[in-house]
Structure formats: C-alpha cells, structure tokens
N, C-alpha and C positions, 0 to 999 in steps of 0.2 A: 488597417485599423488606425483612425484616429487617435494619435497619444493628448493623455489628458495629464493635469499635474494634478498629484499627491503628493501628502505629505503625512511620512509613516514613522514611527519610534522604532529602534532597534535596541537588542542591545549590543555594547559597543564590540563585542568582538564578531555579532556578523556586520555590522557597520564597515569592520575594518577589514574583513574578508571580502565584503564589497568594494571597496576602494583599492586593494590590492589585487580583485581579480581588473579592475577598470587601468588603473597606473602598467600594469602586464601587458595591458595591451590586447585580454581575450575578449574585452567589451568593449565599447566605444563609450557605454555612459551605465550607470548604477541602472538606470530603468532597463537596459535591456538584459544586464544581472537578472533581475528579478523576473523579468518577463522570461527568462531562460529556467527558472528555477519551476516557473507554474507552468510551464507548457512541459516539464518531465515530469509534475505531478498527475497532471491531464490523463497519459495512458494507464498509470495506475487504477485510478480512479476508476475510471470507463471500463479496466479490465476485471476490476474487484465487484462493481454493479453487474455486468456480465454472468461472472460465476456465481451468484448469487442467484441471481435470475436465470439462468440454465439447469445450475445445477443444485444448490441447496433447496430453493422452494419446492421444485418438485417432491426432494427427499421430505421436506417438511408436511408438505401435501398426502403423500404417501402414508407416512406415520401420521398423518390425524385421521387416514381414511380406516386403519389398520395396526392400531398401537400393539397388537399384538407382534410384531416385526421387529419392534426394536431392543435394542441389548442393553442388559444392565451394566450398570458402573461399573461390578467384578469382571463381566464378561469385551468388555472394552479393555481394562487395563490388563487382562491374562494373551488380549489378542495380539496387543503392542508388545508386552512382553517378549511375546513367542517372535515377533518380528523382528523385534528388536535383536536377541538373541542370534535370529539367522540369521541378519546381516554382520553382526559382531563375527559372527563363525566363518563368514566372508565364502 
C-alpha cells in the first residue's frame, strides 16, 4: 500500500495516546497507530455483515413469508426470563 498524507483533528487525549503509544516504541510513527487501529476494526465489521447476511435475513425472510411464526413482546421477555433464571440457578 502506497502511504498518502492526511491531515485529521483529534481530540487531545487520543492525540496523546498516539504519541505515547509512538515515544513506547510499539509504533514507528502515528500513521501506523492508526493503520493498526482500522485493520482491527476490519474483522468486526466483515464479521457483523456476515451474521446478518447468514443469519438474520433469512430470519427476516422467514417472518414476512409467515408472520404467523413470530413471538410477541410478552412472550420474548417470559422466554429471557425463564433463561435467565436457569442460568442464575447455575
């Protein structure tokens, strides 16, 4: 990758977490700070598009093909409930 220059606002206290992780010695320079910071936002990202796309569309597919399938508000918070409970009970 060809580095380009920018020029970005912070505010000062990640400014200076930049320059404190760069003076440490775990970066060489503030740009690859940053370039470290978006490439571990990268898998997030990829992983959240992912589970949406496997798995909620379909559910949402599902229920427009078939609204009769889906649970009400009462019957959603009674199910947590009860889950919740039996893990509590361990």
């Amino acid at each position: 990758m060809t580095p380009q220059a920018a020029t970005i606002s912070l505010p000062s206290e990640l400014a200076e977490e930049i320059a404190r992780l760069v003076e440490s010695g775990a970066y060489p320079d503030a740009g690859a700070v940053v370039a470290a910071g978006l490439e571990a936002l990268g898998p997030s990202e990829a992983e959240i598009e992912t589970w949406l796309r496997e798995e909620v569309l379909p559910v949402v597919d599902e229920m427009d093909r078939d609204p009769s399938r889906a649970l009400s508000a009462e019957q959603v918070r009674a199910s947590l409930d009860a889950r919740r409970k039996a893990w509590e009970a361990g």
